[in-house]
LUMVEXDREN-366702 format. One line per 8 residues: number of its first residue (from 1); for each residue x, y, z of N, C-alpha, C. Coordinates in steps of 0.001 Angstrom, whole numbers. Layout:
<drentors>
NUM) X:Y:Z:X:Y:Z:X:Y:Z; ...
</drentors>
This chain:
<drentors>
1) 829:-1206:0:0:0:0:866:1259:0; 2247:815:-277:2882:2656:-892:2249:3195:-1680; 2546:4732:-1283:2075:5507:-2117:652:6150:-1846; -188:5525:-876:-1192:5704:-923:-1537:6602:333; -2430:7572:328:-2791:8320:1794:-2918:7461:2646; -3457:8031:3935:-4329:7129:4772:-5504:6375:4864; -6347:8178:4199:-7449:7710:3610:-8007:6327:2796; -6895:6546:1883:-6887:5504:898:-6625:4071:1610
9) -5403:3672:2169:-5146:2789:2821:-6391:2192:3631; -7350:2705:4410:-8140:2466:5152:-9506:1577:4175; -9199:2391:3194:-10721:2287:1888:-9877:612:1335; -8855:311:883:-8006:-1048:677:-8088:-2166:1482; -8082:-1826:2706:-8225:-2503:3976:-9768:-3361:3858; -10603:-2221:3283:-12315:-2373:3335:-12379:-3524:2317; -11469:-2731:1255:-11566:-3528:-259:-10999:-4807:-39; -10152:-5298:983:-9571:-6418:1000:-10269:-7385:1821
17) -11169:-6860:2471:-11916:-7607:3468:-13129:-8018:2453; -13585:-7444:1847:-14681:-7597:837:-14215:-8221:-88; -13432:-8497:-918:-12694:-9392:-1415:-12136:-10626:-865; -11520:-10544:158:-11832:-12093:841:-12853:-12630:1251; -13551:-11890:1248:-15441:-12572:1567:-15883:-13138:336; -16235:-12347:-307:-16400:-13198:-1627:-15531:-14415:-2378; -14723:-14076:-2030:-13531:-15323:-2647:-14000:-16411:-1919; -13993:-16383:-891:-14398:-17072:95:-15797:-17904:-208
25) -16809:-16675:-468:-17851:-17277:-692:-18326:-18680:-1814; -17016:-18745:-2767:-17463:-19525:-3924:-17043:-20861:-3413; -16812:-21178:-2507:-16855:-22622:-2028:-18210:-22807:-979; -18698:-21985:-941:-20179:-22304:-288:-21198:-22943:-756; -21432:-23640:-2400:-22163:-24310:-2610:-21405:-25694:-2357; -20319:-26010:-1897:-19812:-27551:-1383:-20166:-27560:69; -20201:-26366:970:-20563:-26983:2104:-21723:-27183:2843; -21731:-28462:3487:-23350:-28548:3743:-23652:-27383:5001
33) -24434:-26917:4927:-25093:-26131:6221:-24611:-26733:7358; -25267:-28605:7366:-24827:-28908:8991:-23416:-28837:9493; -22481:-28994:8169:-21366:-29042:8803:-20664:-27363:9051; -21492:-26323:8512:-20597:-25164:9113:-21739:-24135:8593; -22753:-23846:9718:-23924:-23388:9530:-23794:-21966:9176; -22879:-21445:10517:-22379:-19954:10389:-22082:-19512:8860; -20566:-20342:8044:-20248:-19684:6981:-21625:-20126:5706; -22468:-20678:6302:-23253:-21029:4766:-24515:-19448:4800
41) -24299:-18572:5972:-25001:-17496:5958:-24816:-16435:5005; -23091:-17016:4580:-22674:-15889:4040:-23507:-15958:2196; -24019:-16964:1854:-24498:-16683:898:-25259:-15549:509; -26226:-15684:1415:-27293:-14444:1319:-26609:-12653:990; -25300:-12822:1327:-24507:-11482:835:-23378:-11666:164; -23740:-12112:-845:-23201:-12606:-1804:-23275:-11515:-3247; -24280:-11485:-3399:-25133:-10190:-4205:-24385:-8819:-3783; -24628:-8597:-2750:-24198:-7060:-1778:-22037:-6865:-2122
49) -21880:-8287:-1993:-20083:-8217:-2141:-19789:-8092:-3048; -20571:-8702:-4538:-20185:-8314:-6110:-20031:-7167:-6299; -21372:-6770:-5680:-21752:-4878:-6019:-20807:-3930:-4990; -20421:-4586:-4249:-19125:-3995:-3408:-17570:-3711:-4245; -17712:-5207:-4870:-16148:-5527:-5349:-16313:-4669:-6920; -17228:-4120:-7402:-17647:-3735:-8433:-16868:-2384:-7958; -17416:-1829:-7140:-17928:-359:-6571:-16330:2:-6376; -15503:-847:-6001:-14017:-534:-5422:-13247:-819:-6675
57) -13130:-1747:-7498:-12620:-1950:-8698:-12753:-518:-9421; -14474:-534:-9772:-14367:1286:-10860:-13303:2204:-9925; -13752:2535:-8636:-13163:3690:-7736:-11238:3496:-8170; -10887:2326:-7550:-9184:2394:-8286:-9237:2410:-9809; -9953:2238:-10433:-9986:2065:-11472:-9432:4034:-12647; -10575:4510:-11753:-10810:5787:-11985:-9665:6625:-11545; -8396:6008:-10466:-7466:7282:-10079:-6296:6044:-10391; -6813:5055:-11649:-5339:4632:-12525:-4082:3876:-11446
65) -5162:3035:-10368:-4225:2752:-9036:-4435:1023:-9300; -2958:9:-9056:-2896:-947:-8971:-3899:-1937:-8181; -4131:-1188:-7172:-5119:-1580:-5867:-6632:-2121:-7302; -6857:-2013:-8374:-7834:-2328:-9297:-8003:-3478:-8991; -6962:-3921:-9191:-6343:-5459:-9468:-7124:-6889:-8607; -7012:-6429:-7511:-7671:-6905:-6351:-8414:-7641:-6619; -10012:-6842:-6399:-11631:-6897:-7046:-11617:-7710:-8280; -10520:-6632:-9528:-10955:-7287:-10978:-10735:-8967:-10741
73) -9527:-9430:-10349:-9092:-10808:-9791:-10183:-11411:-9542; -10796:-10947:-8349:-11373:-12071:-7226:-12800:-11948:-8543; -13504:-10929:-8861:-14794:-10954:-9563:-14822:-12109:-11014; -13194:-11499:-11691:-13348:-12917:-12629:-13231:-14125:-12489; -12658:-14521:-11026:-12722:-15635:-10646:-13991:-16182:-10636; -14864:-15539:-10129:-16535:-15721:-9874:-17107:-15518:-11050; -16916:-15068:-11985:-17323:-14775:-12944:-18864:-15585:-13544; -18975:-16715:-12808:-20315:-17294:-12997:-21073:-16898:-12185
81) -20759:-16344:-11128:-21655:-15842:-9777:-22041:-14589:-10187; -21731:-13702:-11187:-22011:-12372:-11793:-23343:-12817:-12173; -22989:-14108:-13163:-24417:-14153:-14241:-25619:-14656:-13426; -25319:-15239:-12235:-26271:-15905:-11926:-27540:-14364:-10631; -26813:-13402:-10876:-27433:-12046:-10249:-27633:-11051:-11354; -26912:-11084:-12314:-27139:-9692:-13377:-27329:-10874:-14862; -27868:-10885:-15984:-27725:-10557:-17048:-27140:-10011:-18164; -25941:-9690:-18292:-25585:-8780:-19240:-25652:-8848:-20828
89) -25833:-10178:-21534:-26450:-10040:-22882:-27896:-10029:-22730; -28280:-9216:-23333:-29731:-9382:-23341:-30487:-10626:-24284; -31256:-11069:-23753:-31859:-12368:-24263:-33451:-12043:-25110; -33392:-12533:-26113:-35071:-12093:-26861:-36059:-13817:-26892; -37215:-13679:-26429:-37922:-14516:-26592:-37601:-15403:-28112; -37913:-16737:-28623:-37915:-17269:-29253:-38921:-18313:-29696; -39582:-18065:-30674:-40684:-18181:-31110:-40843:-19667:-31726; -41426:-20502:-30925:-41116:-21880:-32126:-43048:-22340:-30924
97) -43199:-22970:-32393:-44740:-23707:-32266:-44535:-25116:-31131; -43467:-25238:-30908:-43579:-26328:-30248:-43382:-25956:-27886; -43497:-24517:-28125:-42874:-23733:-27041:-44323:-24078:-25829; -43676:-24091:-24645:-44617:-24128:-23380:-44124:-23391:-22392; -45121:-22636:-21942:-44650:-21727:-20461:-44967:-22205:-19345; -43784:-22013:-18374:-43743:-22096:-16436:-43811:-21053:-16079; -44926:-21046:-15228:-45220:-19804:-14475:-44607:-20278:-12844; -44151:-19215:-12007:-44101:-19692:-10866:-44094:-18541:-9689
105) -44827:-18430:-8676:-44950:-17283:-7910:-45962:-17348:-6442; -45151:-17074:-5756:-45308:-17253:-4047:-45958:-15573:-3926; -47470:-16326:-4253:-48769:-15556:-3587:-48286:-14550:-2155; -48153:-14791:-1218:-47765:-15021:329:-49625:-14602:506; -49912:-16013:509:-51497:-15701:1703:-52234:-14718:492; -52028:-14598:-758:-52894:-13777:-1417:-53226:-12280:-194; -52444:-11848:199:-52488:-10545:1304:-53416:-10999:2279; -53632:-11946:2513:-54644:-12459:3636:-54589:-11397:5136
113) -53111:-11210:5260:-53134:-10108:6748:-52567:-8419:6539; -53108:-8327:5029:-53061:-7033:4876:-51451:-6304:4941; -50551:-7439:4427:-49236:-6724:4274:-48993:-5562:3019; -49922:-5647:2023:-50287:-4717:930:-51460:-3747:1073; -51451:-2538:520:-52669:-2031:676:-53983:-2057:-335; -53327:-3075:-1098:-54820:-2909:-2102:-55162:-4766:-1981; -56590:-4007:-2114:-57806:-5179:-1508:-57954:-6143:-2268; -57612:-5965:-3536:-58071:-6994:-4868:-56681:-7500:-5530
121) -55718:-8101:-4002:-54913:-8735:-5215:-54993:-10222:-5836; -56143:-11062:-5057:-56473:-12222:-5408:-56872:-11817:-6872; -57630:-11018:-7284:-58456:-10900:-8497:-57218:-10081:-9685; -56470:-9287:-8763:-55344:-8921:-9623:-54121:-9893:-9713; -54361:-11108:-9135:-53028:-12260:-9313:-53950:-13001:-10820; -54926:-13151:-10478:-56196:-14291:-11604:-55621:-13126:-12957; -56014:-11933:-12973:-55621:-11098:-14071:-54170:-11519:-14710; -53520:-11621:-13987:-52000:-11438:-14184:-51953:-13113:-15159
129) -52076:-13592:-14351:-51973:-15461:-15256:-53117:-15602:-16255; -54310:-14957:-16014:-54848:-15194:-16968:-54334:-14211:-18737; -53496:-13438:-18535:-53260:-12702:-19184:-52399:-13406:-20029; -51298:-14005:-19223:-49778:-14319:-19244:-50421:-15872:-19726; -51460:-16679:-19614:-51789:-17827:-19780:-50917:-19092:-19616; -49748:-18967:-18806:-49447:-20168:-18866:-49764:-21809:-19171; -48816:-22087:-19667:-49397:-23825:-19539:-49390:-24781:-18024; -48194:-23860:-17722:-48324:-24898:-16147:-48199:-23667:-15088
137) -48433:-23527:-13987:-48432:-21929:-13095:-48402:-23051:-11813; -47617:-22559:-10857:-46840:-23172:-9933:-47027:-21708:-8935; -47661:-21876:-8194:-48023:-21169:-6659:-47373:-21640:-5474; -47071:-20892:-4565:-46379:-21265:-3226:-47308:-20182:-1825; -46955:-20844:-1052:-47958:-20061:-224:-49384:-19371:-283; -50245:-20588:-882:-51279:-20383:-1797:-52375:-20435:-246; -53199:-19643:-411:-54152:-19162:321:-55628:-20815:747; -55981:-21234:1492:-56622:-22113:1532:-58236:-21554:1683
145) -59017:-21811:1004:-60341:-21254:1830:-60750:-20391:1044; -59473:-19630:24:-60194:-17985:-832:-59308:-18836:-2112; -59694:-19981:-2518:-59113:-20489:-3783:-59101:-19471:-5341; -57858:-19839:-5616:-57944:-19458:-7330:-58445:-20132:-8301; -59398:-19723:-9089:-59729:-20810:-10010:-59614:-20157:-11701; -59158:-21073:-12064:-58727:-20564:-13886:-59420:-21739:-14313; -60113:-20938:-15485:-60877:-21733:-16463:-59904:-22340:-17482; -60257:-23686:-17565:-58973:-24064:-18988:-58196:-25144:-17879
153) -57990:-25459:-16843:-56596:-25933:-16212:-57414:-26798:-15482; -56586:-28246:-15200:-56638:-29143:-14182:-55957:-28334:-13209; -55870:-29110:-11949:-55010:-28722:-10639:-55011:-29375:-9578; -54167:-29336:-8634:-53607:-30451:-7647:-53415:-28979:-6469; -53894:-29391:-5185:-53943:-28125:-4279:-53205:-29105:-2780; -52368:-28812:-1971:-51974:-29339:-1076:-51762:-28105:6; -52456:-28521:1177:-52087:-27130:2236:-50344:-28065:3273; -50305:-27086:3809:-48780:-27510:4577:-49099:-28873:5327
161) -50097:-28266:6261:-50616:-29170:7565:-51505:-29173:7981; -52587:-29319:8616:-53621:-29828:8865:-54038:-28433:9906; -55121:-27369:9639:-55400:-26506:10230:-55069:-25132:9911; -53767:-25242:8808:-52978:-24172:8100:-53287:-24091:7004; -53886:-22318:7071:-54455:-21653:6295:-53487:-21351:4745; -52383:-22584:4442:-51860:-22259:3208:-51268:-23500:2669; -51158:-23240:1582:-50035:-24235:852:-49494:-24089:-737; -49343:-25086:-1280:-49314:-24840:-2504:-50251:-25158:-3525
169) -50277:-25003:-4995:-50934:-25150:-6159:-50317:-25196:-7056; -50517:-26288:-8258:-50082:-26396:-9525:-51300:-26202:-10290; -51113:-25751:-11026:-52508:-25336:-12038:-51573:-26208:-13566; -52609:-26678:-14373:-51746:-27322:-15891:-53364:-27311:-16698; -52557:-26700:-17996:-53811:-27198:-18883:-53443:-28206:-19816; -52448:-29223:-19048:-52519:-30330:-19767:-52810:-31142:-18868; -53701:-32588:-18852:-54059:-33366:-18090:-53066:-33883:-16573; -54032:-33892:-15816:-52803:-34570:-14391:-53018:-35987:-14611
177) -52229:-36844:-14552:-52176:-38252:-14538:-51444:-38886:-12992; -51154:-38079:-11846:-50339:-38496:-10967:-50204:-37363:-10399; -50050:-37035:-8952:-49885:-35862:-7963:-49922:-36132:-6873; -48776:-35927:-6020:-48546:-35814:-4437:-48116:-34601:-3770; -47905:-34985:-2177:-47463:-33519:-1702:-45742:-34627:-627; -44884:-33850:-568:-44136:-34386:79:-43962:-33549:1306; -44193:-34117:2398:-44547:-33447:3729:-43119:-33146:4332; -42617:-31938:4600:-41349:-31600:5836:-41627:-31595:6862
185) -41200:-32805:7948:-40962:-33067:9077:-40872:-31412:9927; -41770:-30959:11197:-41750:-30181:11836:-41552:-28368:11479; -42755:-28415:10478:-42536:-27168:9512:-43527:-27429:8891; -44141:-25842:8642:-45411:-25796:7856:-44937:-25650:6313; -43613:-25982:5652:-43489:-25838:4421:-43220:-27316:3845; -43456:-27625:2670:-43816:-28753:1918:-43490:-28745:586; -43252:-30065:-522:-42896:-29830:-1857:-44090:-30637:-2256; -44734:-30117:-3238:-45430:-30884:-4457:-45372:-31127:-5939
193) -46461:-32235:-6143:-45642:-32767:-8036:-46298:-32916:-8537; -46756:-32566:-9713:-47439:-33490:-10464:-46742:-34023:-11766; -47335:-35144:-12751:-47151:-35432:-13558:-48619:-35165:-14754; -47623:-34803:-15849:-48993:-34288:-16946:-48779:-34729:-18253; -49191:-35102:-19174:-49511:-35653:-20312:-49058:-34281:-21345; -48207:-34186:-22078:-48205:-32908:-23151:-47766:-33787:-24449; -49048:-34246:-25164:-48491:-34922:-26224:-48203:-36211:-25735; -46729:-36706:-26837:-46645:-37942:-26492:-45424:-38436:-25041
201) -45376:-37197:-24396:-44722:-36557:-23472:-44991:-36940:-21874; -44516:-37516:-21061:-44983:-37175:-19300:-44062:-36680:-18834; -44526:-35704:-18065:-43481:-34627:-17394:-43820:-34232:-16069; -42761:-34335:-15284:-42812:-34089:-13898:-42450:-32430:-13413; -43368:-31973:-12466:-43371:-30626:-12316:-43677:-30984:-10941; -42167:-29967:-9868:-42106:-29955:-8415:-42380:-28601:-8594; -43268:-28424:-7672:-42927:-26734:-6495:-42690:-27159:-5320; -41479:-25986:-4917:-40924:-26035:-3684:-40995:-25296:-2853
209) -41596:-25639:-1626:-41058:-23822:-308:-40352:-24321:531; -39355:-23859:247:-37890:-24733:1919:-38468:-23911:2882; -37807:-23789:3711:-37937:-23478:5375:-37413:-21806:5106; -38405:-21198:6023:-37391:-19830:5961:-37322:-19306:6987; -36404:-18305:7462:-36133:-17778:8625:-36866:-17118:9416; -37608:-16810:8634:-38666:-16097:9656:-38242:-14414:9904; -37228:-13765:9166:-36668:-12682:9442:-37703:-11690:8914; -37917:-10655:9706:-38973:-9703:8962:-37662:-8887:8215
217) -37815:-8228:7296:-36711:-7671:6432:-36871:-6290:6532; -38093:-5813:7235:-38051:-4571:7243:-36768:-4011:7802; -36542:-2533:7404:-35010:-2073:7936:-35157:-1588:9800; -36102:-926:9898:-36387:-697:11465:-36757:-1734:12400; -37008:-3473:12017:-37095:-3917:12603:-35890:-5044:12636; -34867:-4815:11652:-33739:-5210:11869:-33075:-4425:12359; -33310:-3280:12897:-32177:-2560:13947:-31969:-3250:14850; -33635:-4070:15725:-33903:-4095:16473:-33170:-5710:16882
225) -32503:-6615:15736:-32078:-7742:16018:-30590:-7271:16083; -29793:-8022:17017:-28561:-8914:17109:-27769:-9185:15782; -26734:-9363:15704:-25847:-9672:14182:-25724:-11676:14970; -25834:-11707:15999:-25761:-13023:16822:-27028:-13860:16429; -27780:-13532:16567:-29107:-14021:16855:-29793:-14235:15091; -29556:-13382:14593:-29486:-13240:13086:-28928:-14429:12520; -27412:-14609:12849:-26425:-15640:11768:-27073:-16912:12829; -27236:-16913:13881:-27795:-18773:14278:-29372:-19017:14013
233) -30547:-17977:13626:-31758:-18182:13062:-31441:-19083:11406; -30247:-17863:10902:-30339:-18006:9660:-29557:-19537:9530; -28494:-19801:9947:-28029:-21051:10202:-28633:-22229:10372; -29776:-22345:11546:-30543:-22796:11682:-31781:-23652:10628; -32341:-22169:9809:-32963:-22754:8779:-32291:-23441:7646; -30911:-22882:7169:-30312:-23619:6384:-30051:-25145:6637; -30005:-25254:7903:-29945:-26763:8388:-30588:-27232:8112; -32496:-26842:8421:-33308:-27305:7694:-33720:-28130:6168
241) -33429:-26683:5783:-33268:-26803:4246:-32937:-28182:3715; -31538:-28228:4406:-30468:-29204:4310:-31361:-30349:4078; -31973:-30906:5099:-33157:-32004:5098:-33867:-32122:4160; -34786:-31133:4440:-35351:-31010:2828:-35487:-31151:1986; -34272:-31066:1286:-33631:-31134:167:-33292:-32557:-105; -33025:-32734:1232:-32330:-34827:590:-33488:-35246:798; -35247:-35073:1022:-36189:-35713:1371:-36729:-35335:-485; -36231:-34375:-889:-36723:-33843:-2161:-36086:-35010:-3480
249) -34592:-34627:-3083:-33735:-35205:-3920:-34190:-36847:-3870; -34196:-37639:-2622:-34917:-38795:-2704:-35925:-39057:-3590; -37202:-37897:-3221:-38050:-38389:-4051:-37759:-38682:-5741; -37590:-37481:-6113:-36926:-37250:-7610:-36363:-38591:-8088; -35266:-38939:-7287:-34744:-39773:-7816:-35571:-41433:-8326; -36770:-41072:-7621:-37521:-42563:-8269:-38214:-42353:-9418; -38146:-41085:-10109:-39002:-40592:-11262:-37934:-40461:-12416; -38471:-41132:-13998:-37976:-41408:-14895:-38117:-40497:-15951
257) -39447:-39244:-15466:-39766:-38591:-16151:-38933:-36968:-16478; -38902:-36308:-17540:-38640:-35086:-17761:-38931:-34351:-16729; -37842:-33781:-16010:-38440:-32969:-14665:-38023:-31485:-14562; -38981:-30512:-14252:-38983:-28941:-13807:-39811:-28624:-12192; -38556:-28266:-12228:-38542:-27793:-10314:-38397:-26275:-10660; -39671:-26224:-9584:-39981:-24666:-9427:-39859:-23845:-8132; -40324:-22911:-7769:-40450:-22034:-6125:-39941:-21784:-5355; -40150:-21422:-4661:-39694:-20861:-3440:-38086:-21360:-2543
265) -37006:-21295:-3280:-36099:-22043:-2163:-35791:-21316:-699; -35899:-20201:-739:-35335:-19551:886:-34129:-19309:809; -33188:-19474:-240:-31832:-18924:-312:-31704:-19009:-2268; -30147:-18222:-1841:-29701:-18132:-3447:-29295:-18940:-4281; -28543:-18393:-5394:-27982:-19615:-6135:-26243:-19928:-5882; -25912:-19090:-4998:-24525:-19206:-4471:-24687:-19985:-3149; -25826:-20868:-2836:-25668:-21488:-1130:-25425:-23391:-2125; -25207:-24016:-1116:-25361:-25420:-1018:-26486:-26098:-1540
273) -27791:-25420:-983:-28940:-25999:-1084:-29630:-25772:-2769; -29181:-24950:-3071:-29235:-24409:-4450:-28464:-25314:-5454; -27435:-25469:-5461:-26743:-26186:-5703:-27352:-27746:-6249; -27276:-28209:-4846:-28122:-29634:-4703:-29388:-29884:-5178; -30141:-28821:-5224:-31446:-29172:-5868:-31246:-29040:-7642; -30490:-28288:-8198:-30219:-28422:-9420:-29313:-29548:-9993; -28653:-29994:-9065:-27431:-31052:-9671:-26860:-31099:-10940; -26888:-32070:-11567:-26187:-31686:-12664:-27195:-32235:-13785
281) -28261:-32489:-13783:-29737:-32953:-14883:-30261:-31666:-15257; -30323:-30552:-14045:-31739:-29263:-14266:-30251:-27931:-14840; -31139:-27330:-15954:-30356:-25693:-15878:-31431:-24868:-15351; -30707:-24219:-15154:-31599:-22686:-14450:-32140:-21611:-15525; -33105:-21233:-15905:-34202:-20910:-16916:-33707:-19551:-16785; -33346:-18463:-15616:-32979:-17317:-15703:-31574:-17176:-16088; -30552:-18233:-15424:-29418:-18245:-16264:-29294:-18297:-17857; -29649:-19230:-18044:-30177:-19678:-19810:-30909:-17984:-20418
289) -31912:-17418:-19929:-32599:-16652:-20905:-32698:-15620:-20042; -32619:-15106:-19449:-33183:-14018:-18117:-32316:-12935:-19057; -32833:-11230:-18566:-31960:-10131:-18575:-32038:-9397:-17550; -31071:-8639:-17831:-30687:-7728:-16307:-30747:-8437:-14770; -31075:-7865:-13976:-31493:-8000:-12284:-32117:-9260:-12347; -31910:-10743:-11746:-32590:-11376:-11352:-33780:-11194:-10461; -34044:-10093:-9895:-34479:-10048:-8364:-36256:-10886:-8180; -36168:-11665:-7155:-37299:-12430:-7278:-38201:-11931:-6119
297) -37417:-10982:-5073:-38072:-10860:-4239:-37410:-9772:-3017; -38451:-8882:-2446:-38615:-7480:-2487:-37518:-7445:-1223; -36246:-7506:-1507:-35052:-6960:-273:-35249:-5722:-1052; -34665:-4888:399:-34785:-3555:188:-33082:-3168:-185; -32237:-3990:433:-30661:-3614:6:-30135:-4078:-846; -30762:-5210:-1588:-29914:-5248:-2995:-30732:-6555:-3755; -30312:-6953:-4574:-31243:-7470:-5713:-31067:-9076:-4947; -32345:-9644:-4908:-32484:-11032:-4382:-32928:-11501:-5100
305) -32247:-12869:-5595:-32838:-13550:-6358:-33147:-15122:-5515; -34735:-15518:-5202:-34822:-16697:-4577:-35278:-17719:-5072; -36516:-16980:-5934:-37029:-18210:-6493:-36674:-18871:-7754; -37173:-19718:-8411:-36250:-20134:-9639:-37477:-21512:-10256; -37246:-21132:-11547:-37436:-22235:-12294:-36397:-23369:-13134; -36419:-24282:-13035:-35264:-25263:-13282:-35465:-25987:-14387; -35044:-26673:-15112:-35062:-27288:-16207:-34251:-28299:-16283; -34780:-29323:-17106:-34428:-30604:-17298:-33471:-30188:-18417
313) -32210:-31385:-18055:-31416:-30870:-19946:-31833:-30841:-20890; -32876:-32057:-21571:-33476:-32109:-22350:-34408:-31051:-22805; -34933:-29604:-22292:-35682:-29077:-22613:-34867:-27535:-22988; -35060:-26994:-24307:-34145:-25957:-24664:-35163:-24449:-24009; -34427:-23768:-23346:-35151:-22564:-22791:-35265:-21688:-23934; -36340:-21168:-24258:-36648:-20275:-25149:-36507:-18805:-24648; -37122:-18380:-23599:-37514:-17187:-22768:-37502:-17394:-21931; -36945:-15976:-20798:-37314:-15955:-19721:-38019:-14499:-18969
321) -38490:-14471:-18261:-39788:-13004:-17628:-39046:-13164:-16688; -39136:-12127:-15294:-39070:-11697:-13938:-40548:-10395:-13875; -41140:-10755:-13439:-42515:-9574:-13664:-42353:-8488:-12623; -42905:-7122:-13131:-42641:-6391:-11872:-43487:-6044:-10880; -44465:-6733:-11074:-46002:-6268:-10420:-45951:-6640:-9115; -46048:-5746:-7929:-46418:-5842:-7021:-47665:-6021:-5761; -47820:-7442:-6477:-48723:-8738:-6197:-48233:-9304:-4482; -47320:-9292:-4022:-46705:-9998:-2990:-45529:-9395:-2675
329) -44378:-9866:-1860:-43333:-9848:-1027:-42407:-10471:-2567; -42979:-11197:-2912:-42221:-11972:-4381:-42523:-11530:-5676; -41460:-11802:-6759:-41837:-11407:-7978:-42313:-12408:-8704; -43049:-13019:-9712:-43833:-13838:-10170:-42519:-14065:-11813; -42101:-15177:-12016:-41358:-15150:-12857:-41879:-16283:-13979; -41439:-16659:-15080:-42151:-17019:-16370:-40702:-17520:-16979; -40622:-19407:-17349:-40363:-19312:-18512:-40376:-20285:-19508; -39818:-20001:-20834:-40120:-20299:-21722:-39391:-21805:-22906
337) -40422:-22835:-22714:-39482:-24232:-22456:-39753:-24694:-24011; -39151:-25468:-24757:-39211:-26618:-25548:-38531:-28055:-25363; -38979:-29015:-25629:-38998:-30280:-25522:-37905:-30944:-26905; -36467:-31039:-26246:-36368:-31376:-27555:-36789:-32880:-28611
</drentors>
């Protein structure tokens, strides 16, 4: 650090700490939660350190200082962890007669306790899909009691647990031939499947809601938590997850069919659990076709991307949506599949 003020020195110090975080971070989809709960938190700021290591790279960049070097390093190292938060070629829909759309989007309770202020978003969610018409529409935290109903579609409805006012929904307007719910042990969240007939075709379609922390995200009521209490909640659920996921992955594995996993995971695409649920059969539909900002869901400090639609290899992504309508806590995302 010759040569440099104090000032400066101090701002390097920042830059180097933020840079070993992230570096750091790209071995976090190998470790499992149970075995090191604390560092698998660090995913979730993962997003926040790019746009950090970004922010310090231009800044040396701009006063022609070696200190560049740093950031540029550690970011091209990651260089897949860029795409999987930003977009930078832009992607155009692709038009072929043989094309089918995934819809997928975590209602939360259709505003059941008034976290939104407008009254009609059940009737403004029905607008939204009926517009967008999907072939298959994949709901999470689907409202029990104030059902959605679309004309045109079979559907398979599973609540969490017995007394709980939610769960999920698959809606298909191609026939169901097969549908379960796979229950998570001590938790009101759950995965469901169906199988559907498209042609001479059967295809398996999961929605997922892992476990989530339970963190309210508002900014004044995270003053009010601990940085302690925070990383062992969040730890905690990742452990969860952890389960989850091998109760998921189990199932899957007895099915022979073309499979798309959808919803809600509770973390990113830089954690473990992310990871594992895609393996090496599914691509990721926003990677493949998405532009710009992934963001799936309404953090106020930087672009979150949670939910996801997945894809079987076999199916070439045509398009991909992120919608901006503020329907929920989540963004409602869309995309666009062929069979090869």
């Amino acid at each position: 650090m010759k040569g440099l003020k104090f000032g400066s020195k101090i701002l390097f110090f920042i830059n180097s700490l933020v840079a070993f975080l992230l570096l750091i971070s790209y071995i976090l989809p190998y470790i499992p939660p149970k075995s090191f709960a604390t560092l698998s938190v660090l995913s979730l700021g993962v997003p926040l350190l790019i746009i950090l290591n970004v922010v310090f790279f231009v800044f040396w960049l701009l006063r022609v200082k070696k200190q560049m070097l740093l950031s540029l390093v550690v970011l091209l190292l990651g260089w897949n962890y860029i795409g999987s938060m930003y977009k930078f070629s832009a992607s155009s829909a692709i038009e072929d007669e043989d094309n089918f759309t995934v819809m997928s989007f975590n209602v939360r309770l259709l505003n059941r306790y008034g976290w939104l202020p407008s009254e009609t978003i059940k009737e403004e969610v029905i607008k939204l899909v009926t517009t967008e018409s999907p072939d298959i529409m994949c709901f999470q935290e689907y409202r029990r009691g104030n059902a959605i109903k679309l004309d045109g579609y079979y559907s398979f409805n599973a609540t969490y647990t017995s007394g709980i006012k939610g769960g999920q929904s698959i809606f298909s307007k191609y026939p169901i031939i097969n549908s379960g719910s796979l229950e998570f042990p001590n938790t009101y969240n759950n995965a469901i499947f169906v199988d559907v007939v498209k042609q001479k075709d059967t295809l398996r379609v999961y929605t997922l809601h892992l476990q989530s922390s339970g963190i309210d995200t508002d900014v004044d009521k995270l003053k009010n938590e601990t940085s302690g209490h925070l990383f062992k909640q969040v730890g905690s659920t990742f452990k969860a997850q952890q389960d989850q996921v091998d109760l998921f992955l189990a199932h899957k594995a007895k099915s022979h069919y073309k499979t798309i996993v959808t919803g809600d995971f509770n973390n990113t695409a830089y954690s473990y659990i992310y990871r594992k649920v895609k393996g090496d059969d599914l691509k990721d539909t926003f990677e493949e076709a998405g532009n710009g900002f992934g963001r799936t869901y309404d953090f106020k400090f930087f672009p979150m991307r949670i939910d996801f639609i997945l894809a079987h290899d076999d199916f070439t992504v045509n398009g991909f949506k992120t919608f901006e309508e503020k329907l929920s806590d989540h963004y409602p995302i869309k995309a666009t599949l062929k069979l090869h």
